[in-house]
Each structure stands twice: as structure tokens, then as C-alpha cells.
PyMOL commands that place a pseudoatom at each C-alpha (Angstrom):
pseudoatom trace, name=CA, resn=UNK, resi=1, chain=A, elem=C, hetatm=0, pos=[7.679, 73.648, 26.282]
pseudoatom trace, name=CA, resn=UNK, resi=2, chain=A, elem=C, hetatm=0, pos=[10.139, 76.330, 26.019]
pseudoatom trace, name=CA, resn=UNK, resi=3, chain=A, elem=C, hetatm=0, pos=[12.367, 74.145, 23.725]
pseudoatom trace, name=CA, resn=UNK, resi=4, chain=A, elem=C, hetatm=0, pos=[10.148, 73.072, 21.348]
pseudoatom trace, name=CA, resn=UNK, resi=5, chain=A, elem=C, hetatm=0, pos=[8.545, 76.600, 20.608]
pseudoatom trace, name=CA, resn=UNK, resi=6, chain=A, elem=C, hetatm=0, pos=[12.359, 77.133, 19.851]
pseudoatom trace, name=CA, resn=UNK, resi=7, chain=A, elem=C, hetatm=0, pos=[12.773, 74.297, 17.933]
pseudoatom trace, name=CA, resn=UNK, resi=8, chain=A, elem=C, hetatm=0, pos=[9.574, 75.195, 15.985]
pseudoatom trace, name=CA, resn=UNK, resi=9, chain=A, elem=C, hetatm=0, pos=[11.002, 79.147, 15.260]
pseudoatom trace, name=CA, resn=UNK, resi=10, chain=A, elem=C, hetatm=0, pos=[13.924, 77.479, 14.058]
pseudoatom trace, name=CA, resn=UNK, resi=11, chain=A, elem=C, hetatm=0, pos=[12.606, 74.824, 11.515]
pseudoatom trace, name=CA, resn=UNK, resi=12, chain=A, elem=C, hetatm=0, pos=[10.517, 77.882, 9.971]
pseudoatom trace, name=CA, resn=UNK, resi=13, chain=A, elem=C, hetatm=0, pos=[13.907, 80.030, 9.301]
pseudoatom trace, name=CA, resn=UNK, resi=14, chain=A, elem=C, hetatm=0, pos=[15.252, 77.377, 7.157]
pseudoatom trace, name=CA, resn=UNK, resi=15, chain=A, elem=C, hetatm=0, pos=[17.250, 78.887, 4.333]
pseudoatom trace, name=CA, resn=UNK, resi=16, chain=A, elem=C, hetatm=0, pos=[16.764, 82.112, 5.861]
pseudoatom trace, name=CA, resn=UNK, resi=17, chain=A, elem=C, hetatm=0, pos=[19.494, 84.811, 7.106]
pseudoatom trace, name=CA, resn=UNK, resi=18, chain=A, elem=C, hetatm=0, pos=[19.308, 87.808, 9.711]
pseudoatom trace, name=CA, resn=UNK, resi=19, chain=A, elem=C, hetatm=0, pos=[22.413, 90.387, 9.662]
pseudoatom trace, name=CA, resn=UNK, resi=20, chain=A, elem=C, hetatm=0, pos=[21.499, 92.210, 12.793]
pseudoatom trace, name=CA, resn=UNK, resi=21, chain=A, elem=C, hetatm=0, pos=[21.876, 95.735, 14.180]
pseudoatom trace, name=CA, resn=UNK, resi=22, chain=A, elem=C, hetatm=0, pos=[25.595, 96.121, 14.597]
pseudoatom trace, name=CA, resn=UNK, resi=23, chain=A, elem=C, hetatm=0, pos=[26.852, 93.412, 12.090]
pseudoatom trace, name=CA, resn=UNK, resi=24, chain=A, elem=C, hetatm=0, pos=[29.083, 94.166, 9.226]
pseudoatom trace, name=CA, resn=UNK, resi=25, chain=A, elem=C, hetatm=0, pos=[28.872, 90.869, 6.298]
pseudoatom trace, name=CA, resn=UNK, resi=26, chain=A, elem=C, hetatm=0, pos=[31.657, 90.881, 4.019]
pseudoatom trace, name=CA, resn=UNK, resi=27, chain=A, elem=C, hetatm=0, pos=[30.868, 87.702, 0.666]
pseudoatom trace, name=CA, resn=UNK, resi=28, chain=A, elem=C, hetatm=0, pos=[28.607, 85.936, -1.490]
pseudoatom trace, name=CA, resn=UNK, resi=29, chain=A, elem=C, hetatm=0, pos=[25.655, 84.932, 0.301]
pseudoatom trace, name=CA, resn=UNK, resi=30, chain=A, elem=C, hetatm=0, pos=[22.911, 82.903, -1.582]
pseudoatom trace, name=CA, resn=UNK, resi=31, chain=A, elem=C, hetatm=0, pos=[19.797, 82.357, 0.556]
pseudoatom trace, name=CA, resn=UNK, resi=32, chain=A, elem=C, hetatm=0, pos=[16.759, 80.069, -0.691]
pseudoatom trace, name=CA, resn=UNK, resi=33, chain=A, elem=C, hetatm=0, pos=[14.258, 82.135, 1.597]
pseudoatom trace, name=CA, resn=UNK, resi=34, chain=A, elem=C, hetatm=0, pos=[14.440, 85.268, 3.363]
pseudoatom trace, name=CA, resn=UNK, resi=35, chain=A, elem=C, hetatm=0, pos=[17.239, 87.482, 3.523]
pseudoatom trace, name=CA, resn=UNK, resi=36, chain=A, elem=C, hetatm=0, pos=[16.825, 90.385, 6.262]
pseudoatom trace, name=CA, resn=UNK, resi=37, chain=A, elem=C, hetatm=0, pos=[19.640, 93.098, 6.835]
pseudoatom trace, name=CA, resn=UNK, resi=38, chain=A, elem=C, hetatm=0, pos=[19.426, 95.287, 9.746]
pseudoatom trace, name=CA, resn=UNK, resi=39, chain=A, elem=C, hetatm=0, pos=[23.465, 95.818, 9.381]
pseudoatom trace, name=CA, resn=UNK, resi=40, chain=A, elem=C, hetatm=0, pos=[25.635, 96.333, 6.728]
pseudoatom trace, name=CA, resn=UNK, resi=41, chain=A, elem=C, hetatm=0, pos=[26.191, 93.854, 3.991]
pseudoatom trace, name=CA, resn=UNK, resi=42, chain=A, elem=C, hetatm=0, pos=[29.015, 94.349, 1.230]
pseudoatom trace, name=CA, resn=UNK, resi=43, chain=A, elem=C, hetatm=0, pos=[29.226, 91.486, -1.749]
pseudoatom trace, name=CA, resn=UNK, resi=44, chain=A, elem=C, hetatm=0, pos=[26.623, 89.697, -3.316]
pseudoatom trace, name=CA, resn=UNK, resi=45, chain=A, elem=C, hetatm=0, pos=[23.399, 88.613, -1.804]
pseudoatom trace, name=CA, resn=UNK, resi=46, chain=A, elem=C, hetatm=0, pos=[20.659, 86.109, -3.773]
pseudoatom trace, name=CA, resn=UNK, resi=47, chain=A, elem=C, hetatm=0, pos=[17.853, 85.160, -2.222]
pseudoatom trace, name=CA, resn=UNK, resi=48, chain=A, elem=C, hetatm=0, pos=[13.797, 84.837, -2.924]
pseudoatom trace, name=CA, resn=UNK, resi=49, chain=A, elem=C, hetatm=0, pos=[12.840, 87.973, -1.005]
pseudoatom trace, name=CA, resn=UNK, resi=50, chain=A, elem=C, hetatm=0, pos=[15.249, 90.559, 0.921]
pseudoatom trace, name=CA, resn=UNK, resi=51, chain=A, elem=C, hetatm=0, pos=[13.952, 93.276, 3.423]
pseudoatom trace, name=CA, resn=UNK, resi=52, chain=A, elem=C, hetatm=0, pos=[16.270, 95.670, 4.239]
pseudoatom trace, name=CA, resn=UNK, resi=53, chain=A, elem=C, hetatm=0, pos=[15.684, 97.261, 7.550]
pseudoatom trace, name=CA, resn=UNK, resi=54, chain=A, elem=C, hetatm=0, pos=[15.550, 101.265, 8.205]
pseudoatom trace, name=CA, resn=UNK, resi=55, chain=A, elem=C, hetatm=0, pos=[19.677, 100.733, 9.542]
pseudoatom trace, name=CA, resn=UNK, resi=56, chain=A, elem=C, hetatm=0, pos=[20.464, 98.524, 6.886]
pseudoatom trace, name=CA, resn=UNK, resi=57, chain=A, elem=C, hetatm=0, pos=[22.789, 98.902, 3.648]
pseudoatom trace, name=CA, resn=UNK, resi=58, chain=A, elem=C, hetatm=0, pos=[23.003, 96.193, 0.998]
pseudoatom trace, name=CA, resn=UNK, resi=59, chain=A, elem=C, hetatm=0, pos=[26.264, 97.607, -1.280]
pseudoatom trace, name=CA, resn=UNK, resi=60, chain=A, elem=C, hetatm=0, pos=[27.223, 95.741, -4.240]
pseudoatom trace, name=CA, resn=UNK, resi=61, chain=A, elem=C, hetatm=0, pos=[25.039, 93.033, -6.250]
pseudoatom trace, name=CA, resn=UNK, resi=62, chain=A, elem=C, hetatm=0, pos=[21.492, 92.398, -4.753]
pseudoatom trace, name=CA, resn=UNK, resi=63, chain=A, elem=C, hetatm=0, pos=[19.262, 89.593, -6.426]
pseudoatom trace, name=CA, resn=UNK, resi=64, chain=A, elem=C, hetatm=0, pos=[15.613, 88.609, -5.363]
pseudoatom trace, name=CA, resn=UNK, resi=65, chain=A, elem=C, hetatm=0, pos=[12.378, 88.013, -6.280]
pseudoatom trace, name=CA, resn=UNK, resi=66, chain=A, elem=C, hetatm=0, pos=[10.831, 90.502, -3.730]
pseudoatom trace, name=CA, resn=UNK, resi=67, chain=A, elem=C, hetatm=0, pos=[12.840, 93.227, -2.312]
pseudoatom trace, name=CA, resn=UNK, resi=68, chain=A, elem=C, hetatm=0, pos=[11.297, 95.478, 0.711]
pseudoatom trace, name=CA, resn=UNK, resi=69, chain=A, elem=C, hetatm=0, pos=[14.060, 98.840, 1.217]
pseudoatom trace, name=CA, resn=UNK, resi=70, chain=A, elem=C, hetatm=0, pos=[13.282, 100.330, 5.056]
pseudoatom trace, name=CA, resn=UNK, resi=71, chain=A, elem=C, hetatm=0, pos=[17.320, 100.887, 4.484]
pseudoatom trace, name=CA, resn=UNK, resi=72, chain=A, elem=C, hetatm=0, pos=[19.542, 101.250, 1.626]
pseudoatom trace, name=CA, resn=UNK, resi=73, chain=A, elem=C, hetatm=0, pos=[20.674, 99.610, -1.319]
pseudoatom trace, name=CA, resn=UNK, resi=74, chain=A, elem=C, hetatm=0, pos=[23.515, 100.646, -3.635]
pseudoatom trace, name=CA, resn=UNK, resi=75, chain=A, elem=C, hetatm=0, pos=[25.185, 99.471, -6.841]
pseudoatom trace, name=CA, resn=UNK, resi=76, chain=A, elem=C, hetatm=0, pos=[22.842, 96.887, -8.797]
pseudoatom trace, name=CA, resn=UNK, resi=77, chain=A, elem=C, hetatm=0, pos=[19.563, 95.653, -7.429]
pseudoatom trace, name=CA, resn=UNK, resi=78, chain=A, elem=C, hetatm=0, pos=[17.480, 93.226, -9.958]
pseudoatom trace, name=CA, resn=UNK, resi=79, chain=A, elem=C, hetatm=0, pos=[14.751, 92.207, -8.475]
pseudoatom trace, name=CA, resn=UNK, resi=80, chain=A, elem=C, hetatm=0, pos=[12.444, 89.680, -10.951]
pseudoatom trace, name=CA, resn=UNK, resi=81, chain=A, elem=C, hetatm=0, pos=[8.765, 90.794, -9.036]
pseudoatom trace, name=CA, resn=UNK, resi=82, chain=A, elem=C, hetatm=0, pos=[8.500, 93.962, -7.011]
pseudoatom trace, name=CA, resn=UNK, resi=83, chain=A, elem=C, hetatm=0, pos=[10.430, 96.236, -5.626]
pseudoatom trace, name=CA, resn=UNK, resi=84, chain=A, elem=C, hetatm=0, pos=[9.066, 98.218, -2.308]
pseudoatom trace, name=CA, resn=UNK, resi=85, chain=A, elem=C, hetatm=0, pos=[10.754, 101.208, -1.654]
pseudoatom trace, name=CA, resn=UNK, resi=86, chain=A, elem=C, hetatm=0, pos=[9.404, 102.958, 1.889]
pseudoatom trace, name=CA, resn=UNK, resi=87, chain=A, elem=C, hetatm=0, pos=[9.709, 106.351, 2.771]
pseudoatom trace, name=CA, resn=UNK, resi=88, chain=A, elem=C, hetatm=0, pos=[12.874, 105.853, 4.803]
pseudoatom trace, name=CA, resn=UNK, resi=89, chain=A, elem=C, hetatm=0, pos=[14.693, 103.846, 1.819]
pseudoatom trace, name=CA, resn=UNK, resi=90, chain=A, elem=C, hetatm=0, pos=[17.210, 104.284, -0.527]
pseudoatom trace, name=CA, resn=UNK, resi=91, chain=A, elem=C, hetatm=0, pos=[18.155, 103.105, -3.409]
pseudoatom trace, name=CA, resn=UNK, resi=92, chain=A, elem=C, hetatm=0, pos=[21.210, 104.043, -5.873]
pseudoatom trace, name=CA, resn=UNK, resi=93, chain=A, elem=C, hetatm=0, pos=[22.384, 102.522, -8.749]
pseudoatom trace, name=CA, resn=UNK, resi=94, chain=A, elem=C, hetatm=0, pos=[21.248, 100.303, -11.569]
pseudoatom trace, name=CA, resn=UNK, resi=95, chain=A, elem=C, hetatm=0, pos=[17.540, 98.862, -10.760]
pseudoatom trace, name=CA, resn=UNK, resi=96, chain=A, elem=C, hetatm=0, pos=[15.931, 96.668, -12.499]
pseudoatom trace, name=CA, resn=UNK, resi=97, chain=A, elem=C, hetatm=0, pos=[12.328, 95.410, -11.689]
pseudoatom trace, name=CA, resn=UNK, resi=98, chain=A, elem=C, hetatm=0, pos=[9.213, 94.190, -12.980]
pseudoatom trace, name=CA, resn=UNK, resi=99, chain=A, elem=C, hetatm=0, pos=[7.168, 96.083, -10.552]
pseudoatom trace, name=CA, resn=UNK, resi=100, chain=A, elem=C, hetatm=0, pos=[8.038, 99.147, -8.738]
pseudoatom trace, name=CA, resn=UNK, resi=101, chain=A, elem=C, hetatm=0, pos=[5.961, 101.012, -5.537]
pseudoatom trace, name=CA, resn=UNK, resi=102, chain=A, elem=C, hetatm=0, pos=[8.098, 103.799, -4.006]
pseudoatom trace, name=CA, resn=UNK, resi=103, chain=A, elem=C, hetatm=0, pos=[6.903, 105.694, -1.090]
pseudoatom trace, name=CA, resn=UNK, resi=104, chain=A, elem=C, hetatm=0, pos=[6.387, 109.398, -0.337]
pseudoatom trace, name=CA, resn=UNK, resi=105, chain=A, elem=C, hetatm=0, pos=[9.865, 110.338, 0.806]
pseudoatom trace, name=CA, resn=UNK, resi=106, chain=A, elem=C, hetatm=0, pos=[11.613, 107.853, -0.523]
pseudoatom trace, name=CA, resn=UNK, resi=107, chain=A, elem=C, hetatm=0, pos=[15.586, 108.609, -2.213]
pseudoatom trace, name=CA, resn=UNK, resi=108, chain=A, elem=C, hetatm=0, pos=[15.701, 106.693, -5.282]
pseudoatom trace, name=CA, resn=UNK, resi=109, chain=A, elem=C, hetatm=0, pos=[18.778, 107.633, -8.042]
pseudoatom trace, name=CA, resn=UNK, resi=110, chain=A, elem=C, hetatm=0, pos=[20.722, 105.710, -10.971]
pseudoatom trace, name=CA, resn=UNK, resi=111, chain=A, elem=C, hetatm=0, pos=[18.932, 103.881, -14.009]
pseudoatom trace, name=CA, resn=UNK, resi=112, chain=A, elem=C, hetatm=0, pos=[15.786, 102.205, -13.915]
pseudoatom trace, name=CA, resn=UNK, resi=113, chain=A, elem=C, hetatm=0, pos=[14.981, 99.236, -16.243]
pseudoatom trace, name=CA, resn=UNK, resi=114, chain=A, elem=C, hetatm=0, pos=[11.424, 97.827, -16.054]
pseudoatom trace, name=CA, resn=UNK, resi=115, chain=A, elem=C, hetatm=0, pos=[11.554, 93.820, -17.323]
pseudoatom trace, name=CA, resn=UNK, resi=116, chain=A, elem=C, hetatm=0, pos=[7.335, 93.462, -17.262]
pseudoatom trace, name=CA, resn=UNK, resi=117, chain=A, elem=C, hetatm=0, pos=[6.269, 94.037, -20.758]
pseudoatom trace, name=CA, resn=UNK, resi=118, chain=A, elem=C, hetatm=0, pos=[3.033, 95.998, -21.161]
pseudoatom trace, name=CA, resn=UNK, resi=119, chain=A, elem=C, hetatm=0, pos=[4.366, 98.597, -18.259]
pseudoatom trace, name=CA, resn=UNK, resi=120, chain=A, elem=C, hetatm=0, pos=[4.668, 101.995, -18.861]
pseudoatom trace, name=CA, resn=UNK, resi=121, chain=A, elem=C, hetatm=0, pos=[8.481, 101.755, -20.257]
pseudoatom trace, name=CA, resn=UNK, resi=122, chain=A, elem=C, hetatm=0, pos=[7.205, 99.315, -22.601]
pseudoatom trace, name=CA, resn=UNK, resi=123, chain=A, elem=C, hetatm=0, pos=[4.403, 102.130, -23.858]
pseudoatom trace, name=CA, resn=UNK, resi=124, chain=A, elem=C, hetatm=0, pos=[6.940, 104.808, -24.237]
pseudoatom trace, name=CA, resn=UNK, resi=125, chain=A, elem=C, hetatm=0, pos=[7.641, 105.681, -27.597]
pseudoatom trace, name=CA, resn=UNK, resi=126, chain=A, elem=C, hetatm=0, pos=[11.271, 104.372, -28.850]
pseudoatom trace, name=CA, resn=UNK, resi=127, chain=A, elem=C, hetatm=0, pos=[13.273, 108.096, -30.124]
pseudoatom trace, name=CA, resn=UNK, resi=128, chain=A, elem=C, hetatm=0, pos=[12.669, 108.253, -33.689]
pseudoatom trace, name=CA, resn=UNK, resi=129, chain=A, elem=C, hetatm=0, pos=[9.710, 106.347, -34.211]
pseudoatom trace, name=CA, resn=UNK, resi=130, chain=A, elem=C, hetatm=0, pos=[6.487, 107.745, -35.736]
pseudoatom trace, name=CA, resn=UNK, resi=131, chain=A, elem=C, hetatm=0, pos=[4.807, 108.704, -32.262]
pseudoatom trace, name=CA, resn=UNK, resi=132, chain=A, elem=C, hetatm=0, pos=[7.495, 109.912, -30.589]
pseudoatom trace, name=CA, resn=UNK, resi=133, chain=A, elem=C, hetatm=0, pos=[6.998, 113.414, -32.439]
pseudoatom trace, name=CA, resn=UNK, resi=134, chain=A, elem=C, hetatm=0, pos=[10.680, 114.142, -33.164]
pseudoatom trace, name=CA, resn=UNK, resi=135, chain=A, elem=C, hetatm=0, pos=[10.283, 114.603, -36.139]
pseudoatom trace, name=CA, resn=UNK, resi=136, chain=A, elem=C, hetatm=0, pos=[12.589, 112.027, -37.571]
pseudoatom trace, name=CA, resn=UNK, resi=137, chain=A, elem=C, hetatm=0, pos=[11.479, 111.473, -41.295]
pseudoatom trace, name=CA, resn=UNK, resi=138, chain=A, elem=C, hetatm=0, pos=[10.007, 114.329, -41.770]
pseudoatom trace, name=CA, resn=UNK, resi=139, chain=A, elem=C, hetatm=0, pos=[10.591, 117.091, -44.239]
pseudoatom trace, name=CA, resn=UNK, resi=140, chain=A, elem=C, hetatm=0, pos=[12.482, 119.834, -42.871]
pseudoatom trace, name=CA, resn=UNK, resi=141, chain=A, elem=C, hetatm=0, pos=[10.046, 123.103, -42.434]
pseudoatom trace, name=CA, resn=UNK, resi=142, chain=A, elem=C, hetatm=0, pos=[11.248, 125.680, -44.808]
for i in range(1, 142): cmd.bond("trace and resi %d" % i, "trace and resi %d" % (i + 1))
show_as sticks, trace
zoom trace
């Protein structure tokens, strides 16, 4: 029985990775499922959703639909869907995302590009348009 409970766990992580507590990943890892980091990871990492535990450290280019930071993450994350950011995560460098949640506590610094239209970058006014009250265009007050 024992055996085929294990060969059940392992049919459902196909095209998934684990970098455990302790393990240091040096590449270009592309993973069709779940990626989950609980060590350190340097390189590039695509995959369809990445959780990052509270020890772990993605550094360099991270790719995903879904991205879940317990950990960190520097350098450039693009994530297509939503980006979680918990209270003990980190995340430094260029982001982009179509939907951010960040935590109470949470360390986020670098540039942040929303891709959804219709989100709140999207309803900022561009510098030097009408509503942006600059001023551009106008008369100067005399």
C-alpha cells in the first residue's frame, strides 16, 4: 500500500520542482507546474506558479503566472496574473504584474509595472495631459 500512495504523490508532481531547505540551484530551470523554493535559486526560473518559501531567495529572472513570496525575490519578477507578497516577503527589483496583494509587513522596492488595463496605473493621469493639473498648456500666470 505504501508504494502506491508513493507512486500516486509522485504522478501528481509531474512537471513540478522543490529546492529544499539547504539547497543552493545554480541555471535555467523551466517548470510546466509548480515551482517551490525553500533554498536559494540563482538564474532563471519559468514556470506556471512559483511559491517562494519564508527561507527562500529567487535572484535573477523569475517568470510565472502566479507567484506566492513567503521569501525573497530579487532582480526581475514578471508575473502575467498575481503576485502575493506575505508579510515575511521580499521583493526587489523590476516587477511586473497584472495583479498585486502585498501584506502588512511586507519589503517591497524597485519599479512596479502593472500589465492589466483598467487598474489603477492605467487611471493615472499621463504628465502633461489635461487632468494631470501641471499645468502644461496653460498660460503662464502673470
Amino acid at each position: 500500500m505504501l508504494d502506491s500512495q508513493r507512486m500516486s504523490n509522485a504522478s501528481e508532481a509531474k512537471g513540478h520542482i522543490i529546492v529544499g531547505e539547504g539547497v543552493s540551484a545554480v541555471g535555467t530551470f523551466s517548470v510546466p507546474g509548480r515551482a517551490s523554493v525553500h533554498g536559494s535559486l540563482q538564474g532563471e526560473l519559468d514556470a506556471d506558479e512559483v511559491v517562494v518559501g519564508p527561507g527562500g531567495k529567487v535572484v535573477g529572472a523569475l517568470r510565472a503566472r502566479h507567484v506566492e513570496l513567503f521569501g525573497e525575490a530579487r532582480d526581475t519578477v514578471v508575473v502575467s496574473e498575481r503576485l502575493v507578497i506575505r508579510s515575511t516577503g521580499r521583493a526587489d527589483g523590476q516587477i511586473t504584474y497584472g495583479e498585486i496583494e502585498v501584506e502588512r509587513g511586507a519589503q517591497l522596492k524597485g519599479s512596479l509595472t502593472c500589465t492589466r488595463h483598467g487598474g489603477a496605473d492605467s487611471a493615472a493621469p499621463k504628465p502633461g495631459s489635461a487632468k494631470s493639473g501641471s499645468g502644461a498648456g496653460a498660460p503662464p500666470k502673470g
